[in-house]
C-alpha positions as CSV (number, residue, x, y, z in Angstrom):
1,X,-16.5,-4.3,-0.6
2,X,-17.5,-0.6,-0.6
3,X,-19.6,1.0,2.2
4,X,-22.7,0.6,0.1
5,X,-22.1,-3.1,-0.1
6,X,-20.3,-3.5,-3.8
7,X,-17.8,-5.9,-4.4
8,X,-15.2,-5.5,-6.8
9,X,-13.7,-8.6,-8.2
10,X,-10.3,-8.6,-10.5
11,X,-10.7,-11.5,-13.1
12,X,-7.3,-11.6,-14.8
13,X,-8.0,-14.1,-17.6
14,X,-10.8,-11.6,-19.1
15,X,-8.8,-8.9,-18.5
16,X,-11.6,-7.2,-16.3
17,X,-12.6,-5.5,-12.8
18,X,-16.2,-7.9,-12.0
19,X,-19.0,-5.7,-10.2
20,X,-21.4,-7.6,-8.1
21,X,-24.4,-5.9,-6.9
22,X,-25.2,-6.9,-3.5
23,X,-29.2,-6.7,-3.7
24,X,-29.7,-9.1,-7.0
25,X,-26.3,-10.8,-6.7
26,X,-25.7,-9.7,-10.7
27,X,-21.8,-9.9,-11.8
28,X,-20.9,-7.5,-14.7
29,X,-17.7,-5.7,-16.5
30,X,-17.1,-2.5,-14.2
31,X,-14.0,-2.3,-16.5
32,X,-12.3,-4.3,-19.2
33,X,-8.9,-3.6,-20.9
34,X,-6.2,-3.9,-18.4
35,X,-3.5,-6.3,-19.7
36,X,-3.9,-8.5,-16.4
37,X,-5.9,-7.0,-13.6
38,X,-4.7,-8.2,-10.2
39,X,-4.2,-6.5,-7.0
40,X,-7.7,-4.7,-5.8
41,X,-8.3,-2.2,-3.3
42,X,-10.1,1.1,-2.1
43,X,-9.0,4.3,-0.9
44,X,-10.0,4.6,2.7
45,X,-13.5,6.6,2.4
46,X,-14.5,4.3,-0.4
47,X,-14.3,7.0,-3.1
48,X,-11.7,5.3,-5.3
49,X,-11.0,1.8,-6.3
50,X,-7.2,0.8,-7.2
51,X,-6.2,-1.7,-9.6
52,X,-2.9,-3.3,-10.4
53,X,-1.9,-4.9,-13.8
54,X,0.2,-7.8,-13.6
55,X,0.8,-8.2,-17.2
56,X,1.6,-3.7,-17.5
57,X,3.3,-1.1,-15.5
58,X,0.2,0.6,-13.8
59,X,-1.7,0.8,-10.9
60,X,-5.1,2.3,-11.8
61,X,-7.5,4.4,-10.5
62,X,-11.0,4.4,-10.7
63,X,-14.0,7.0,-9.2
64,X,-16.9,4.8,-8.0
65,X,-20.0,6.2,-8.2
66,X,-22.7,6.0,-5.8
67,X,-24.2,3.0,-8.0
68,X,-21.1,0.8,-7.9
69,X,-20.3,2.0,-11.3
70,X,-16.7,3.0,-12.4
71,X,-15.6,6.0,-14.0
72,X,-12.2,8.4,-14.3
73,X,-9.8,5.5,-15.1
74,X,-6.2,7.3,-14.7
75,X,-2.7,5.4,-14.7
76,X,-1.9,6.5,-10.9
77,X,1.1,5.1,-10.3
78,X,3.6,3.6,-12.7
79,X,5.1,0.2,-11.2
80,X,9.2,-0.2,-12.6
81,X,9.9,-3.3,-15.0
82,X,13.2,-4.8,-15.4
83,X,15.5,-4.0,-18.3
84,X,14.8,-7.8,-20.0
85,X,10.8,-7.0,-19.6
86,X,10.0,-3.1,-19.7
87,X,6.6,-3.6,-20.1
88,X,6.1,-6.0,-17.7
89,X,6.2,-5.1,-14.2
90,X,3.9,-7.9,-12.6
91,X,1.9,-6.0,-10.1
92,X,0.9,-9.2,-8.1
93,X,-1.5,-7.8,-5.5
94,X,-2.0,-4.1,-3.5
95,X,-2.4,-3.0,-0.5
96,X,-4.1,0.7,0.4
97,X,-3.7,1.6,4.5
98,X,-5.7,3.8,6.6
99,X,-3.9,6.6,5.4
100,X,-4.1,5.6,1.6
101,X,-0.6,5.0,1.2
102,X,-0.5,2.0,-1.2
103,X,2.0,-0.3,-1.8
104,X,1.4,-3.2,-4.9
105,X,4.6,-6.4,-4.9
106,X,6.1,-7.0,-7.9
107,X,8.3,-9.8,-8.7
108,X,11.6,-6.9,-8.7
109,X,10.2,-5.7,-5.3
110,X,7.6,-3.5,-3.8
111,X,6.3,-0.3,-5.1
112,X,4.9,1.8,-2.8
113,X,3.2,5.6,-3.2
114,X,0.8,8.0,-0.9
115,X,-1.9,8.4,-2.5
116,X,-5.0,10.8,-1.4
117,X,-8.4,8.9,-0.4
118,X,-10.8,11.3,-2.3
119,X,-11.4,11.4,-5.9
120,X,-9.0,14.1,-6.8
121,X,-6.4,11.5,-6.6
């Protein structure tokens, strides 16, 4: 949940990040087309939203906007697959701390990054 009271879900079926407005209760795509959306979290001023792809080899990054909105998706950090499975990495969850250092588990470990809280990231 961001400071302005948005909540992000990740809905990995529909391959999409849910918005859910906190003054209608209203669910809608913030963002469709990662393989297997999964981990979710937000950089620690709320200016960026992270998203890791179970079924890919990215965590994502996205600039929310003062309305909840989305915007900016980049690949931030690029999660390592076995040999057997290269594009698979299976980014089960993610973590961001205080000092946005995030870390998402993966079945063949953790992979872990520092990352910047703004949205220059």
């Amino acid at each position: 949940m961001t400071s302005t009271g948005h909540v992000y879900v990740t809905d990995t079926g529909s391959k999409q990040v849910t918005l859910v407005d906190p003054r209608t209760g209203e669910a809608k795509a913030a963002d469709t087309g990662i393989n297997a959306p999964n981990g979710i979290g937000l950089s620690p001023d709320h200016s960026i939203l992270y998203v890791s792809d179970y079924g890919g080899t990215n965590v994502w990054a996205f600039k929310v906007n003062g309305d909840g909105t989305l915007t900016d998706k980049k690949p931030l950090m690029t999660m390592k697959a076995p040999a057997d499975k290269p594009a698979v990495a299976g980014g089960d969850g993610l973590t961001v701390d205080l000092t946005a250092g995030c870390t998402s588990p993966r079945r063949w470990g953790f992979r872990s990054s520092k990352l910047r809280g703004n949205s220059s990231a």
